[in-house]
N, CA, C and O of each residue as an XYZ file, in Angstrom:
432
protein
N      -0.532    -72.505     34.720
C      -0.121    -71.128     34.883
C       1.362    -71.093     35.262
O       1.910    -71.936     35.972
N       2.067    -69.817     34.603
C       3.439    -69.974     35.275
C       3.660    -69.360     36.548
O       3.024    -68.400     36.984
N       4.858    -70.134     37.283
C       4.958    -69.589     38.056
C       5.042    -68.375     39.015
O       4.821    -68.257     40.220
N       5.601    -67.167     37.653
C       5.568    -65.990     37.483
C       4.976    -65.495     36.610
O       5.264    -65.817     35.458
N       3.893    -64.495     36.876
C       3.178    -63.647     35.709
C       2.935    -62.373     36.023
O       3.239    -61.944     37.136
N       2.216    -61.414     34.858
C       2.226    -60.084     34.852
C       1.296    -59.500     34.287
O       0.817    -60.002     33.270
N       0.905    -58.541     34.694
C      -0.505    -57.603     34.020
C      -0.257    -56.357     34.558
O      -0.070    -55.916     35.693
N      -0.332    -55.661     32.830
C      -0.043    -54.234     32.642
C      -1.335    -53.588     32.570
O      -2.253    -53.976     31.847
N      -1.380    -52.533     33.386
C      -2.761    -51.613     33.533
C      -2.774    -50.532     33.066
O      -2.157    -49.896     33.921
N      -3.062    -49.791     32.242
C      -3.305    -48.432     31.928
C      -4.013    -47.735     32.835
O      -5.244    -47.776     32.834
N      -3.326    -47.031     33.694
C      -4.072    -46.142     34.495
C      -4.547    -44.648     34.026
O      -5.295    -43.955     34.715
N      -4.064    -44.281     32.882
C      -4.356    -43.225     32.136
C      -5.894    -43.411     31.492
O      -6.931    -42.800     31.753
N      -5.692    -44.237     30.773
C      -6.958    -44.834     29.824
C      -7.658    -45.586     30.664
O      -8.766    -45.255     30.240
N      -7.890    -46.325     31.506
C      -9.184    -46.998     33.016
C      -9.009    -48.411     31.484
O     -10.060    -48.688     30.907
N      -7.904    -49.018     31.088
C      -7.998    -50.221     30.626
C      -6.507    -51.011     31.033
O      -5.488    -50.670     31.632
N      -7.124    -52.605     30.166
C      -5.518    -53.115     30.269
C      -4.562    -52.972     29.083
O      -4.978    -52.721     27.952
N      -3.894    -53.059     29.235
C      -2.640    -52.375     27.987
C      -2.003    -53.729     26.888
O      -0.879    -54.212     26.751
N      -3.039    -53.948     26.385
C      -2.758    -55.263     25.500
C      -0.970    -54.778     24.467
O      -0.560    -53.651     24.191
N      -0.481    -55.812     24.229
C       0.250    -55.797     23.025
C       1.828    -55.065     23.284
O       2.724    -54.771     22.494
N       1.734    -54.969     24.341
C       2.996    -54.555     25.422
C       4.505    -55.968     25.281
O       4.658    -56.969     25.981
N       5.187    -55.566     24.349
C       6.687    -56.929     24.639
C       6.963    -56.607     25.617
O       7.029    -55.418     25.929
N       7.334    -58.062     26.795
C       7.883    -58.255     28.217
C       8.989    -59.239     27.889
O       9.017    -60.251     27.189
N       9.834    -58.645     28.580
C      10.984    -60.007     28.591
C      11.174    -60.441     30.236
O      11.196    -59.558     31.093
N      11.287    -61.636     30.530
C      11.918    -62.270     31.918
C      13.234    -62.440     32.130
O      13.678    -63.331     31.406
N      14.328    -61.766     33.084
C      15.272    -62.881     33.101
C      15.645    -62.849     34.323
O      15.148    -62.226     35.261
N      16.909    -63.825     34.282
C      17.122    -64.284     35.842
C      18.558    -64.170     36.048
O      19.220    -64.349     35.025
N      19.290    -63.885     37.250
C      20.251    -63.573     37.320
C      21.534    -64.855     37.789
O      21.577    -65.294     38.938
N      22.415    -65.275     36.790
C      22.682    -66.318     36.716
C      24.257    -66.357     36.665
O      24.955    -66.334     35.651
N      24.640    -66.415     37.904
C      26.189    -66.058     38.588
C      26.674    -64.514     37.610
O      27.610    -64.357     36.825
N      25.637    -63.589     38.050
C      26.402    -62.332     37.386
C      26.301    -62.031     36.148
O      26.804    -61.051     35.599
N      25.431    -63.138     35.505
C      24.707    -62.687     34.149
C      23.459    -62.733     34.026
O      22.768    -63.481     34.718
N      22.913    -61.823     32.994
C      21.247    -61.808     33.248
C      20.943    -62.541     31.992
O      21.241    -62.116     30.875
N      20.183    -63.946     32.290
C      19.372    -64.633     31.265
C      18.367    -64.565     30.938
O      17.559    -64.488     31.863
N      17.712    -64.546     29.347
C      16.632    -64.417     29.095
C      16.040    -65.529     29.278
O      16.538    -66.523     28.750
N      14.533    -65.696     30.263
C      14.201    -66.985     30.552
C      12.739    -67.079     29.865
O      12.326    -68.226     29.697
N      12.119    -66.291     29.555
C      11.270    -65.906     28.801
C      10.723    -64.430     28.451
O      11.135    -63.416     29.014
N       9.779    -64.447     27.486
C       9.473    -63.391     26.794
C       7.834    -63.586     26.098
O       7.364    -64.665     25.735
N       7.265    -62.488     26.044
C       6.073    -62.501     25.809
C       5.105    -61.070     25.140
O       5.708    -60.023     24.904
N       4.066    -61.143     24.964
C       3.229    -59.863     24.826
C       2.051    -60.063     25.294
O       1.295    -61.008     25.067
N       1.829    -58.728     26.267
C       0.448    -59.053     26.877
C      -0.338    -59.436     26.110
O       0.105    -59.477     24.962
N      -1.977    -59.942     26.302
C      -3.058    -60.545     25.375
C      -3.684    -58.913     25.878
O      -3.068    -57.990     26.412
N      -5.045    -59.000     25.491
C      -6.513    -58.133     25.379
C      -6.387    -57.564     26.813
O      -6.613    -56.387     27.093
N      -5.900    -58.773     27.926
C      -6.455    -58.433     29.029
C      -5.465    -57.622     29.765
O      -5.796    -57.297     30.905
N      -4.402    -57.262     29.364
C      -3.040    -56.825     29.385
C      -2.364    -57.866     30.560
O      -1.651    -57.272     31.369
N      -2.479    -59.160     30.736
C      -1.840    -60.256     30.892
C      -0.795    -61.058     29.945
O      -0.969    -61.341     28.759
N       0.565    -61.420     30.919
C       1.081    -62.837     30.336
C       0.862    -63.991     31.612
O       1.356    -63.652     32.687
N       0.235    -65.182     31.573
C       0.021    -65.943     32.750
C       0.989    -67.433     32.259
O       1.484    -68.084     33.178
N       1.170    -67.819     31.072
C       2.077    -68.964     30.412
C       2.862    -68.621     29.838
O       2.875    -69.058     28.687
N       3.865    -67.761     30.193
C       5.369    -67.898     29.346
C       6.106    -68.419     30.131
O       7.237    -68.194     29.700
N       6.198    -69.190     31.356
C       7.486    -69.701     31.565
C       6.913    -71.215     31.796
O       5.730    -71.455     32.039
N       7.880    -72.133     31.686
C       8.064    -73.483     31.495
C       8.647    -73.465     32.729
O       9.419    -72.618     33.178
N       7.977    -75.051     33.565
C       8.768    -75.375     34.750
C       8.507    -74.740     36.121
O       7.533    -73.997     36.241
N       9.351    -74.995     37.208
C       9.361    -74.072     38.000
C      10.419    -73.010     38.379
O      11.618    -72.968     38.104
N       9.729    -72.262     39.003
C      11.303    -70.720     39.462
C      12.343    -71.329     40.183
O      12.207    -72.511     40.499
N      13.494    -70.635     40.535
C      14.348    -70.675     41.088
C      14.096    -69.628     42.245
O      13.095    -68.917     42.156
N      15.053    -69.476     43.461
C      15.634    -68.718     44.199
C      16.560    -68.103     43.911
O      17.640    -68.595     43.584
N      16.245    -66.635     43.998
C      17.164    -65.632     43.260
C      16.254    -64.246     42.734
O      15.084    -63.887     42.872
N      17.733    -63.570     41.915
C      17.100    -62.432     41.482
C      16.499    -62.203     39.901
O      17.143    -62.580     38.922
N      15.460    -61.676     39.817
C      14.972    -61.717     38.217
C      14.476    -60.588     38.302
O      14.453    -59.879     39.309
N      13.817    -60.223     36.688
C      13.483    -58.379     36.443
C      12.765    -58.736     34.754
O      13.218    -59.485     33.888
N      11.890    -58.140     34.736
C      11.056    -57.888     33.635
C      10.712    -56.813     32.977
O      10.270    -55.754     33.421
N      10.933    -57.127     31.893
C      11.423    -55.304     31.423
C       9.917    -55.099     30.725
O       9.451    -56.218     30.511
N       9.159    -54.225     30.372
C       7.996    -54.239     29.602
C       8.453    -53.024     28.496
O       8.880    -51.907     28.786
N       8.267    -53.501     27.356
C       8.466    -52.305     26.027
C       7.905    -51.245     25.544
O       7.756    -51.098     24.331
N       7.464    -50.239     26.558
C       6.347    -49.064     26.847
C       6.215    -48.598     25.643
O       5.130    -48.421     25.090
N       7.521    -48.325     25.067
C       7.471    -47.083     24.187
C       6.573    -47.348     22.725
O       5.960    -46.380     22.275
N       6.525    -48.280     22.209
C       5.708    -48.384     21.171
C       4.229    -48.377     21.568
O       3.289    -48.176     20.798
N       4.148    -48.657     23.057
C       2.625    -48.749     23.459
C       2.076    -47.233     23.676
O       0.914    -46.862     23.513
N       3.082    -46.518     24.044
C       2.909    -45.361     24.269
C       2.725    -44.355     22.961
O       1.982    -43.374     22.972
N       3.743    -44.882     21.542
C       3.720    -44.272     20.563
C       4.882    -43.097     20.426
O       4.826    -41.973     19.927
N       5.773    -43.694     20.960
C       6.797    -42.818     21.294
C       6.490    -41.239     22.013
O       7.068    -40.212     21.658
N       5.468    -41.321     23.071
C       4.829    -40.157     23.445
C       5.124    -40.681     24.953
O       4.789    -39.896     25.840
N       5.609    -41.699     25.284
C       5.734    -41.455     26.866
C       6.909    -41.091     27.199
O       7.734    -41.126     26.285
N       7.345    -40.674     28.430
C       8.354    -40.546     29.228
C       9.278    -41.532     29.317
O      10.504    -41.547     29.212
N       8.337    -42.467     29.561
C       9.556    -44.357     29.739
C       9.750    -44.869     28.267
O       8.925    -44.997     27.362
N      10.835    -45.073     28.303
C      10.876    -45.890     26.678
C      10.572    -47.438     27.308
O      10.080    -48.204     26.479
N      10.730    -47.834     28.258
C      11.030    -49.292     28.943
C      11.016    -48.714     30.631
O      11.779    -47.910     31.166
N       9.787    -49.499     31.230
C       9.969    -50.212     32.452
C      10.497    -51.507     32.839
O      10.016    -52.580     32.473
N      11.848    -51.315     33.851
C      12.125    -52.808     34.324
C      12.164    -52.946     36.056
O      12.533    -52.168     36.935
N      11.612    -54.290     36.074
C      11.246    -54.264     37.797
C      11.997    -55.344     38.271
O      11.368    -56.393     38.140
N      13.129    -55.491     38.784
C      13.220    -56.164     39.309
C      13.361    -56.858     40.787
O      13.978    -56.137     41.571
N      12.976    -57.943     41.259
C      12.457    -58.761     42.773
C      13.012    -59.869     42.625
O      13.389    -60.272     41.525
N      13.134    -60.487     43.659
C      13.826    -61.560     44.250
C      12.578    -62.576     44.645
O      11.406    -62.248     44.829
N      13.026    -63.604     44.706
C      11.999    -64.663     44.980
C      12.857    -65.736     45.978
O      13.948    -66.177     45.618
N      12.262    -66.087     47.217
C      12.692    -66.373     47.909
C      12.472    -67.922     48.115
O      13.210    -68.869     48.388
N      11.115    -67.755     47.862
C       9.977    -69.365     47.873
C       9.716    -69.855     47.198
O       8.520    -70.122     47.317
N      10.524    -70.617     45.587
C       9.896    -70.897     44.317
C       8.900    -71.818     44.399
O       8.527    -72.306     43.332
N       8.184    -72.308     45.778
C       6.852    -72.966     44.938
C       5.513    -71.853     45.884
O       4.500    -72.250     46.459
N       6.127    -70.131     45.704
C       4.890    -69.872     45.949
C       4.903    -68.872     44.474
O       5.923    -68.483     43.904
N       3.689    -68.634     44.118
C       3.070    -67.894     42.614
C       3.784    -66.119     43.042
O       3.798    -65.460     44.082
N       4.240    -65.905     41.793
C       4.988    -64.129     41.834
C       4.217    -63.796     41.234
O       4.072    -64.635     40.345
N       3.023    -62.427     41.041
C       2.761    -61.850     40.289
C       3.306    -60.621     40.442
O       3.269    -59.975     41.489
N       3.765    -60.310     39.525
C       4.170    -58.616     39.136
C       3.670    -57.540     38.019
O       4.110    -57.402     36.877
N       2.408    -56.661     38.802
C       1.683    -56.012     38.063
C       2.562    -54.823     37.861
O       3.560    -54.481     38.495
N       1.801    -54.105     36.539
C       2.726    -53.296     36.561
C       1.368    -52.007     36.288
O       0.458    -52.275     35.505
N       1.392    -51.084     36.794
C       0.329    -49.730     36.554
C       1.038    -48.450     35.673
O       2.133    -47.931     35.892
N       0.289    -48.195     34.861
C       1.375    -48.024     33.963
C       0.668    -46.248     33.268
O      -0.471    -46.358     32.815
N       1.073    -45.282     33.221
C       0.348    -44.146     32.706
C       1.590    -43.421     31.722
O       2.665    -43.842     32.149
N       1.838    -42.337     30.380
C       2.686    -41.836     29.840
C       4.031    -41.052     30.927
O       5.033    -40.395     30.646
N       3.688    -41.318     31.672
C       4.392    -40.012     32.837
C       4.454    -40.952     33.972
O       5.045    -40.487     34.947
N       4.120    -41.836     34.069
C       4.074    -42.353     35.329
C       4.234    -44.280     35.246
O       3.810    -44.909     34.277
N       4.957    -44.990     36.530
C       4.335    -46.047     36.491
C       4.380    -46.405     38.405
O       4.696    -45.610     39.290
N       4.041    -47.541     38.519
C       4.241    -48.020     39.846
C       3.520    -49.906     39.658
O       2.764    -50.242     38.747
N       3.926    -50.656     40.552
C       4.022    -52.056     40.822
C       3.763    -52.184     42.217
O       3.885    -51.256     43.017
N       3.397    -53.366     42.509
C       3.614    -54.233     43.873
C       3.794    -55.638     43.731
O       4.289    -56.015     42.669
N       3.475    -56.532     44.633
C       3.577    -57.332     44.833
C       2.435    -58.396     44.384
O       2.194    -58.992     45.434
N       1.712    -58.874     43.500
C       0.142    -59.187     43.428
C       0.030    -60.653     44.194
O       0.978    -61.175     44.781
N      -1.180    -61.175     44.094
C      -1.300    -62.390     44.453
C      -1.845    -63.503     43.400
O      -1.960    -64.678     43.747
C-alpha cells in the first residue's frame, strides 16, 4: 500500500465515486511536482500509486470532479492540500464529495 492514499465518497448518491482522475504532488523548493497520478477503482479508492516512501513536507491532490459530475457540479476540481510531518506514518486523505459541496479529514 502507498504511503499516501485516497477515497472519494459520494455523499449525494450514498456511493463511492469510481473513475474520478487524482493527481499527487509535492512541494519541491517552491515548485509543485507531479509525484503521482491515478483514477479511483469501483470502490472510489487509489491505495498503490505511489512508489517508495513520503517525504516531510507539503503535498495536495487535486481530484477531477467535473467530468464525474458531468459538467453539472459547482467544483470543476477539488484540491487538498496537508503537510506530513512523520513519513513512516500512513496519510489517508478522504475526500466527501456532493455537486455543491465537498469536505475531507484526516483518515486512518
Amino acid at each position: 500500500m502507498s504511503p499516501i492514499t485516497t477515497h472519494v465518497l459520494d455523499t449525494a448518491k450514498g456511493c463511492p465515486a469510481a473513475d474520478i482522475a487524482v493527481t499527487l504532488e509535492y512541494l519541491d523548493a517552491g515548485s509543485w511536482q507531479q509525484i503521482a497520478k491515478g483514477t479511483t477503482d469501483t470502490d472510489g479508492r487509489i491505495m498503490d500509486w505511489m512508489k517508495g516512501d513520503a517525504q516531510a513536507g507539503e503535498y495536495r491532490i487535486t481530484f477531477a470532479t467535473n467530468s464525474y459530475h458531468q459538467g453539472k457540479g459547482f467544483f470543476p476540481c477539488v484540491t487538498i492540500n496537508f503537510t506530513i510531518e512523520n513519513p513512516q506514518q500512513h496519510y489517508h486523505v478522504p475526500l466527501l464529495l456532493s455537486p455543491f459541496s465537498f469536505s475531507t479529514y484526516r483518515g486512518s
